[in-house]
C-alpha positions in Angstrom: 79.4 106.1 83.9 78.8 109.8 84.2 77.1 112.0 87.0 75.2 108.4 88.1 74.5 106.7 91.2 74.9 102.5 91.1 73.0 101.2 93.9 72.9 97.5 95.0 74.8 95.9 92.7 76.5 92.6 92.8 78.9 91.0 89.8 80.5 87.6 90.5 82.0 84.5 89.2 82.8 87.0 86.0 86.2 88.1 84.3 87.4 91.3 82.9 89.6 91.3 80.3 91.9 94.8 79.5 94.0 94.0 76.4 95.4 96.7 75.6 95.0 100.7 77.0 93.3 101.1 80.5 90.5 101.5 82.8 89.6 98.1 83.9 86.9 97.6 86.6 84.3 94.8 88.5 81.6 96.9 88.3 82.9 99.9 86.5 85.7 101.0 83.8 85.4 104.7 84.1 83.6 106.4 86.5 83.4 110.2 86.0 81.1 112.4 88.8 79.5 109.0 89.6 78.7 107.0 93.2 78.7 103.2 93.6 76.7 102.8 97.1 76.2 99.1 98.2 77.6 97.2 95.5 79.7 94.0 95.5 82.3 92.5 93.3 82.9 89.0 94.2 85.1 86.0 93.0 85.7 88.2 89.7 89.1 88.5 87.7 90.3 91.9 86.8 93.4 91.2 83.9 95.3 93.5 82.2 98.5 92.7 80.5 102.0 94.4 80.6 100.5 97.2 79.4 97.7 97.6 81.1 97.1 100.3 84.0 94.1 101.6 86.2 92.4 98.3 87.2 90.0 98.0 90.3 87.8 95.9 92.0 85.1 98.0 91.6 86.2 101.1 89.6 89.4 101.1 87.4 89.2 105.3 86.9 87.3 107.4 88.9 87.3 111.0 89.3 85.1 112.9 91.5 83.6 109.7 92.3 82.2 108.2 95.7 82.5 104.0 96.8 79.8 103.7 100.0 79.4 100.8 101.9 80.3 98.8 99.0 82.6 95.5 98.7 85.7 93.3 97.1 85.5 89.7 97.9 87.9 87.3 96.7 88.3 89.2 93.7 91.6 89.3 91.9 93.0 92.2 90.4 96.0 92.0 87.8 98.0 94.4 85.7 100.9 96.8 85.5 100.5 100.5 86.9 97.6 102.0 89.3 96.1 98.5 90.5 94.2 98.2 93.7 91.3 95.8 95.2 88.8 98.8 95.0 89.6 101.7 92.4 92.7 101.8 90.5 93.1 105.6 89.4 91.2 108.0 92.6 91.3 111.5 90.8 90.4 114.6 92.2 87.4 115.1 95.1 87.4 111.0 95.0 86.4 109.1 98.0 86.4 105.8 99.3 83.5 105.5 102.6 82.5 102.6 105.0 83.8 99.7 102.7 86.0 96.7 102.4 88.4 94.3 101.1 88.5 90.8 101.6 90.1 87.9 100.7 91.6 89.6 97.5 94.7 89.0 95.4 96.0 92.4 94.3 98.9 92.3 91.7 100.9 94.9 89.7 104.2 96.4 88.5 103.9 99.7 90.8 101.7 102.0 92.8 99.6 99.2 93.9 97.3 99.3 97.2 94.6 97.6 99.0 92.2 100.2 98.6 93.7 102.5 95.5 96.9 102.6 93.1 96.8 106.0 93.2 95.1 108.5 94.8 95.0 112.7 94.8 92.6 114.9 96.5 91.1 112.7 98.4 90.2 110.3 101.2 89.5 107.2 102.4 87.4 106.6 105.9 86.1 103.5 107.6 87.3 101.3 105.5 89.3 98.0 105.5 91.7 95.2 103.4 92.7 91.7 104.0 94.4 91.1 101.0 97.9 89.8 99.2 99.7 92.7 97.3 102.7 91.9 95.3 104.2 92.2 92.0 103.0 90.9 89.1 105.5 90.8 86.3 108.2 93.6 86.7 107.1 96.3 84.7 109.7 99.0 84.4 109.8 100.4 88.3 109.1 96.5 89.3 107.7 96.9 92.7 107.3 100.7 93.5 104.7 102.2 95.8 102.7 99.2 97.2 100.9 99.5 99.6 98.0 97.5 102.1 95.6 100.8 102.0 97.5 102.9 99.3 100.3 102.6 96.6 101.4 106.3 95.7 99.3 109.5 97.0 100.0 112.6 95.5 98.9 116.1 96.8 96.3 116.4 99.9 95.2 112.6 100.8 93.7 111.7 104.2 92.9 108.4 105.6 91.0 107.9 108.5 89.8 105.2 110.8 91.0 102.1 108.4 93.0 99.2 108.6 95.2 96.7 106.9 95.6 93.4 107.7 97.7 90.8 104.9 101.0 91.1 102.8 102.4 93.8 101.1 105.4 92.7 98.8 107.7 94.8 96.2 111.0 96.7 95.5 111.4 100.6 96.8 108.9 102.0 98.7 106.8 99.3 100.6 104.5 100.1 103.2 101.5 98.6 105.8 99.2 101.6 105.0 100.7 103.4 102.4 104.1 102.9 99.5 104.7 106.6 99.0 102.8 109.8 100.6 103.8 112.8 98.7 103.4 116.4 99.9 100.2 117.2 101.7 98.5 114.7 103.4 97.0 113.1 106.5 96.5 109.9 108.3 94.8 109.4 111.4 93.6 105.9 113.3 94.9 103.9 111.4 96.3 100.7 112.1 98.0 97.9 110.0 98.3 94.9 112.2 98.7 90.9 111.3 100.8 92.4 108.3 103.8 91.7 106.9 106.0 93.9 104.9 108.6 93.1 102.6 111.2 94.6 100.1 114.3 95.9 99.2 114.6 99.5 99.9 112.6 102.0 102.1 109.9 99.7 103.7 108.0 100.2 106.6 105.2 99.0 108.5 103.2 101.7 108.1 104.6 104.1 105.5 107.2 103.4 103.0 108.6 106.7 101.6 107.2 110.1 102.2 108.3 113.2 100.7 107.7 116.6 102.5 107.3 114.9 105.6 106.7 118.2 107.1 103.1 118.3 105.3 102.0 114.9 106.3 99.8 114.8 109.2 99.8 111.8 111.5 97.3 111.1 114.6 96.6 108.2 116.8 97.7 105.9 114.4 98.9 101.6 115.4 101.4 99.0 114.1 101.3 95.6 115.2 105.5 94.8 116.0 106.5 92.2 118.8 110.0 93.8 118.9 108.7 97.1 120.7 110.0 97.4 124.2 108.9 95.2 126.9 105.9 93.0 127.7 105.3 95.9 130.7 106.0 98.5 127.9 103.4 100.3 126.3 104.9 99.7 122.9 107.7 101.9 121.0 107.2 105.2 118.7 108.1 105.3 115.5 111.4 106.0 113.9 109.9 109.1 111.9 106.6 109.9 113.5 107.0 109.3 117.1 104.2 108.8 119.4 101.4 109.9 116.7 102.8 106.2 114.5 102.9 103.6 117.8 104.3 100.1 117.7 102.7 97.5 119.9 103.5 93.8 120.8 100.9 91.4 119.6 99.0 91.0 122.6 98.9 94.7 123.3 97.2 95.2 120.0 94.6 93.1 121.2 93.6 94.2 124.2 91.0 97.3 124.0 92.1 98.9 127.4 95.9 99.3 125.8 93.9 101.1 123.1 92.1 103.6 125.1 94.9 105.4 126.7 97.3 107.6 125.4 95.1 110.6 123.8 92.0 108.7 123.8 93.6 106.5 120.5 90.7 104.8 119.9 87.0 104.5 121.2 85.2 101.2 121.6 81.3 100.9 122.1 80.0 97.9 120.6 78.1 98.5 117.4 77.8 102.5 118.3 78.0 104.3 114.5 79.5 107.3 116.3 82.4 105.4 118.0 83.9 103.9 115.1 86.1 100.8 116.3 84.6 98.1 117.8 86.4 95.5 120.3 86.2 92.1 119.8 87.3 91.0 123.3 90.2 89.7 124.8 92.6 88.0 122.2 91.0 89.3 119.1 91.9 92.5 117.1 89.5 94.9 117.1 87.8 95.8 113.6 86.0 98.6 112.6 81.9 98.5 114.3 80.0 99.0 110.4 81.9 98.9 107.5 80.2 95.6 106.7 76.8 96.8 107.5 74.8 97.5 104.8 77.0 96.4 101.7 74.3 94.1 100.3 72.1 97.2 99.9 69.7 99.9 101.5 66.2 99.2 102.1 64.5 102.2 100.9 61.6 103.5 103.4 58.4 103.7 101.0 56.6 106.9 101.3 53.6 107.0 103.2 51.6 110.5 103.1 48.4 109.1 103.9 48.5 110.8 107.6 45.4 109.4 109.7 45.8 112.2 112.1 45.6 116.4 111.6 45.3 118.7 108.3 48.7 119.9 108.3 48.0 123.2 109.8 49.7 125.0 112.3 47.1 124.2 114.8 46.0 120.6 113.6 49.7 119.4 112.5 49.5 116.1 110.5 50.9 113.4 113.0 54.1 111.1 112.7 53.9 107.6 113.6 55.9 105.4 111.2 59.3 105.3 109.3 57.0 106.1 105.9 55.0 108.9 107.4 58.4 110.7 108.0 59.5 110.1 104.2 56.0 110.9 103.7 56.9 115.1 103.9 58.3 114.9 101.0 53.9 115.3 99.5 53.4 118.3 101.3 56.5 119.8 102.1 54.8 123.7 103.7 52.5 121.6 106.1 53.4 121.5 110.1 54.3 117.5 111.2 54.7 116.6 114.7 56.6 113.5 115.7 53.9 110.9 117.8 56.9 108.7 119.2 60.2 106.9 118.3 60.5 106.2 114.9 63.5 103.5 114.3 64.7 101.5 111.6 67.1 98.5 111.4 70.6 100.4 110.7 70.3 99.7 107.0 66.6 101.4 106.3 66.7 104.3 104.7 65.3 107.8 104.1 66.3 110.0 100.9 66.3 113.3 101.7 63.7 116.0 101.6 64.6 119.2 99.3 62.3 122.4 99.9 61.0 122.2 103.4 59.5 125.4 104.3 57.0 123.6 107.1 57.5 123.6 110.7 58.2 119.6 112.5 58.0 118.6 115.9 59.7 116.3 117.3 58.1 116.6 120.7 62.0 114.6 122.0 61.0 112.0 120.3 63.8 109.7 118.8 64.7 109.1 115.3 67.6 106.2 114.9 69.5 103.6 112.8 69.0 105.3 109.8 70.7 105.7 106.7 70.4 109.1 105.1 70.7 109.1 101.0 70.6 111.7 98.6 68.6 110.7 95.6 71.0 111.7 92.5 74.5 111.5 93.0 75.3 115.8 93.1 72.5 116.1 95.9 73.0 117.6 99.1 72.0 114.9 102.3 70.2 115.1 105.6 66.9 114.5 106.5 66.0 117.8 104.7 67.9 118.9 101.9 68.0 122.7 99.9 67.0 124.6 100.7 65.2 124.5 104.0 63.2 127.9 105.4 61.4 126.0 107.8 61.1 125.6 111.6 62.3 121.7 113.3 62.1 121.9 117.4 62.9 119.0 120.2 64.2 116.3 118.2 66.6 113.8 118.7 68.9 112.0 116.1 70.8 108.8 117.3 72.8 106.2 115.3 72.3 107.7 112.3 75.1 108.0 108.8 74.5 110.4 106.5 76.5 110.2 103.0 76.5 112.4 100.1 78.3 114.8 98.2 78.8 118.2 99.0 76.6 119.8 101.8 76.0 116.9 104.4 74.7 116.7 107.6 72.3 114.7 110.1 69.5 117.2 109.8 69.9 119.6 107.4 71.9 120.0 104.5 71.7 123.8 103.5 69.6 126.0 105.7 68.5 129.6 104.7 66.2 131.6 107.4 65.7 128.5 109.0 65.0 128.1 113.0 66.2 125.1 114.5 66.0 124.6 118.2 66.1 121.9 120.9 68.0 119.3 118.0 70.4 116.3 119.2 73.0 114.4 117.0 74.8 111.9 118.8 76.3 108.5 117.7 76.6 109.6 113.5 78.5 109.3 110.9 78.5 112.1 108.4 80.9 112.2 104.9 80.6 114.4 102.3 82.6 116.2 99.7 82.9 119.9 100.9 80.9 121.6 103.7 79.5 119.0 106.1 78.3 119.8 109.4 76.5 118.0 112.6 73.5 119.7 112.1 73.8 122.4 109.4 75.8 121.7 106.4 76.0 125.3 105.0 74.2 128.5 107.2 73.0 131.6 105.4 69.9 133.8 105.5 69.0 134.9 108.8 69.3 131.1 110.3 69.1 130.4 113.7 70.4 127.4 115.8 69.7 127.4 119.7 69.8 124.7 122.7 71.2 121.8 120.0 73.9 119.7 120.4 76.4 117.0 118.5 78.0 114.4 120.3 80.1 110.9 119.7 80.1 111.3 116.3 82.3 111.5 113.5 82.4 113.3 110.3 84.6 113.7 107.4 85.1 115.4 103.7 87.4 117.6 101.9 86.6 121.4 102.8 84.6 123.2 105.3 84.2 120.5 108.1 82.4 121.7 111.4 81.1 120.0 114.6 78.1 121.8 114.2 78.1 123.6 111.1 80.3 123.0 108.1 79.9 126.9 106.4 78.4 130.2 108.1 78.1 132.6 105.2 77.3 136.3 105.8 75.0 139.2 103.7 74.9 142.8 103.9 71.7 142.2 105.4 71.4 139.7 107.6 73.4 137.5 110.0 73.2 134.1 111.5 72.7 133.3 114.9 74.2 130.7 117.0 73.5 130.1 120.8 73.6 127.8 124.0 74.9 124.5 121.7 76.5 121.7 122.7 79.7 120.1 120.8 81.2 116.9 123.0 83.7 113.9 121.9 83.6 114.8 117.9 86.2 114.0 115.1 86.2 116.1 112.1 88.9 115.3 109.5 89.4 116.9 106.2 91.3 118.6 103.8 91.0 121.8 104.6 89.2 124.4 106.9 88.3 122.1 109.5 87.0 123.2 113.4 85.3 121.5 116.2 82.3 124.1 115.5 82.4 125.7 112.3 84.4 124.6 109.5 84.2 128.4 108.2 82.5 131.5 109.1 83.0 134.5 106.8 82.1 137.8 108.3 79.7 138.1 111.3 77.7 135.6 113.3 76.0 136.3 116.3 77.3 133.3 118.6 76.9 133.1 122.6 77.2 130.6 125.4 78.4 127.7 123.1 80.0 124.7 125.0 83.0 122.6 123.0 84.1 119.7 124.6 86.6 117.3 123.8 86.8 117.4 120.0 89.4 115.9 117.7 90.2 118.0 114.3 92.7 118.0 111.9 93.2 119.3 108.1 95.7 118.0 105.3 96.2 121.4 104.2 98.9 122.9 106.7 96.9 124.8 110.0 93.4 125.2 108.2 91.8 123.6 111.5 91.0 125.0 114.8 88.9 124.0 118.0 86.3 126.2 117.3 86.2 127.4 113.9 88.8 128.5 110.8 87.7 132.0 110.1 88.6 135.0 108.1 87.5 139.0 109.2 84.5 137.7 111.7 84.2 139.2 115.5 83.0 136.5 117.6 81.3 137.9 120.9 80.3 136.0 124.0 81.9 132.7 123.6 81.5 130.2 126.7 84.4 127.5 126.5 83.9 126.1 130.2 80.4 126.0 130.0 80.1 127.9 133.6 77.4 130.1 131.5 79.8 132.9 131.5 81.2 134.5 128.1 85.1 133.8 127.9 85.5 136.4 124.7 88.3 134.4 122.8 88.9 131.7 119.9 
């Protein structure tokens, strides 16, 4: 499969048989520039022989390739190198979003993992495995790199927000999350827990061997080990990672109020999208809040442009009242929409998003919620508009809403050239993509302006240019981008490189006042290509206002 979006899938009760050579998968072999989204491989048999490498659950080879909200159940995956329950070879730009493992029998010779054999370049978010990893038959490193999320990583990896629950068994390099981590990489909460670990040379609950430890990132991440410290104790650090790699006793582990101290660890609010871990009360592990949602597919809001209400001029806007009247844009995409009141789907309904919008839309504060935004080819950029956008949104307010595409990603728009955006909430989303994903603006350019908006509780994640609020602020000879009197509050933003609590990258000038950053969360892979605000080159910020006391503070 090439440059292709699978959508909704489901094979089961069916074997796959890899005789000789490689590339083995449930769904797919080889998946070049290709996304499976809500897809399932269940009670399947993935068997190679001795000779056999690259099997998955889903994907045997993918590079450049997406797995959303997909699934393994009870699917068993056998052969000899690069074997995992999901995708057994992640090539560069791959990534693994908002899916699972379950119930899965994963077995190989080396550089075997829950989630990947091997992986470089890439990341894996959201996701989860409750699975059995051991050796199959002893190929030539019998037992190397296993792993319960990842067997070897090589070169700029992150994991983020994922967990391993099962058995990991081999020789050298064993580990709860991870068999080997070399170079650059990053892993943030992430928690293996119910586990057990076992082999005969450098094993470890959480990370077996790593190499260049001094380019591995680790944040807020858990390990489930009754021998740390006292039943008063709050747990033991970690040999090699200290505090950022914390041990906890069983019934620490379960208890969400043990969780939520220390640097804010991990965040529980029920079935919130923006707070990622959900707690399952008092003697139960907590699991992530919606990596099972959606995994038996989207349902696609049908386009409704049939308006009962206005022309579509600037003085007779047509009028929003339904889920389809929204997608409905998409007909007439240089008429003026106002929104008429909430407009909420069921978590799983969703909206592809709008290229070309050079209207004006209204949200009057009206709400839209528990949406899924989609892109419809696999290369498209994703928000509720897409590329590019010229035109003017006002007083509206995104909630509960995830947002998943490839590269430029956001919650509202995707690129945005001599657009005007003003009076525009994010809170409670989800937002991955490949390279430059923002809140609200994936990439800036042409004269845009963004006032009065704000992000909040929300979480977004990629490769390159990763912002709060906007992933990439380009400059012109001409013009310059404005930015004023927004609102960042309680944000992650992960990636591999050029990551900030604002803007993932500015180059040159942008005019930028009174912005407010609260408590954000960022890190990058790539040594210190993150900062709280923004990772610039050559640009002269003015009037910055950290404390929000409406004051400019005049530093980065």
């Amino acid at each position: 499969a090439n440059e292709s979006i699978i959508r909704s899938t489901t094979v089961s009760n069916s074997s796959v048989f890899v005789t000789r050579g490689s590339q083995g998968g449930g769904l797919v072999g080889h998946c070049n520039n290709c996304e499976v989204t809500t897809s399932t491989s269940q009670n399947n048999l993935i068997h190679g022989t001795s000779v056999t490498d690259l099997l998955g659950g889903i994907i045997g080879y993918t590079t450049t390739g997406k797995v959303i909200s997909s699934r393994s159940l009870n699917t068993t995956v056998y052969g000899e190198y690069q074997v995992a329950g999901l995708i057994g070879h992640m090539d560069t730009n791959s990534h693994v979003m908002n899916s699972y493992v379950s119930g899965g029998i994963i077995k190989g010779a080396g550089s075997v993992g829950g989630v990947t054999g091997y992986i470089r370049k890439g990341s894996i978010s959201e996701t989860s495995v409750d699975a059995t990893i051991s050796i199959s038959h002893g190929g030539g490193d019998g037992g190397d790199n296993m792993g319960g999320i990842i067997g070897y990583s090589y070169d700029d990896t992150t994991i983020h927000n994922s967990y391993f629950t099962g058995s990991v068994t081999g020789d050298v390099g064993v580990g709860g999350i991870a068999g080997q981590m070399r170079d650059r990489g990053s892993i943030s909460r992430t928690v293996a827990y119910n586990h057990t670990v076992t082999g005969n040379a450098s094993v470890d609950d959480f990370l077996g061997i790593e190499v260049n430890a001094n380019y591995i990132l680790m944040n807020a991440n858990l390990y489930e080990d009754d021998t740390c410290g006292d039943a008063t104790a709050l747990g033991c650090d970690h040999p090699t990672w200290g505090s950022e790699v914390r041990g906890l006793k069983t019934a620490q582990i379960k208890d969400a109020s043990i969780w939520q101290v220390n640097d804010h660890f991990f965040k529980f609010s029920g079935a919130s999208v923006g707070q990622v871990w959900k707690d399952n009360g008092a003697g139960n592990y907590p699991t992530l809040a919606n990596n099972t949602l959606c995994s038996a597919g989207y349902n696609y809001v049908v386009k409704d442009s049939t308006y009962a209400t206005g022309d579509g001029s600037v003085g007779n806007p047509y009028v929003i009242t339904t889920l389809g009247e929204l997608q409905g844009i998409e007909d007439d995409k240089t008429a003026s929409y106002i929104i008429a009141n909430d407009l909420t789907g069921t978590d799983c309904d969703a909206i592809i998003t709008i290229d070309s919008f050079s209207g004006t839309l209204d949200g009057q504060d009206y709400i839209i919620s528990n949406l899924v935004f989609t892109p419809l080819n696999a290369n498209d950029q994703t928000g509720l508009f897409g590329d590019p956008t010229s035109g003017n949104l006002d007083n509206i307010n995104f909630e509960n809403i995830r947002s998943f595409g490839h590269s430029y990603a956001s919650a509202v728009v995707a690129r945005c050239y001599n657009c005007t955006i003003n009076d525009v909430h994010v809170k409670d989303a989800v937002i991955f993509g490949e390279d430059v994903v923002g809140g609200i603006i994936g990439y800036a350019s042409d004269n845009s302006i963004l006032t009065y908006s704000s992000v909040k509780d929300s979480l977004l994640t990629g490769n390159m240019y990763i912002g709060g609020m906007v992933g990439y602020n380009q400059f012109g000879t001409n013009y310059s981008n404005e930015f004023s009197n927004n609102f960042v509050e309680n944000i992650e933003a992960r990636g591999y490189l050029y990551v900030g609590g604002f803007f993932g990258r500015v180059t040159y000038y942008a005019k930028t006042y009174l912005n407010y950053i609260g408590y954000v969360e960022v890190s990058a892979a790539y040594d210190n290509s993150h900062g709280l605000f923004a990772t610039h080159v050559a640009t002269t910020f003015a009037d910055l206002d950290f404390d929000d006391d409406g004051n400019a503070d005049n530093y980065v």
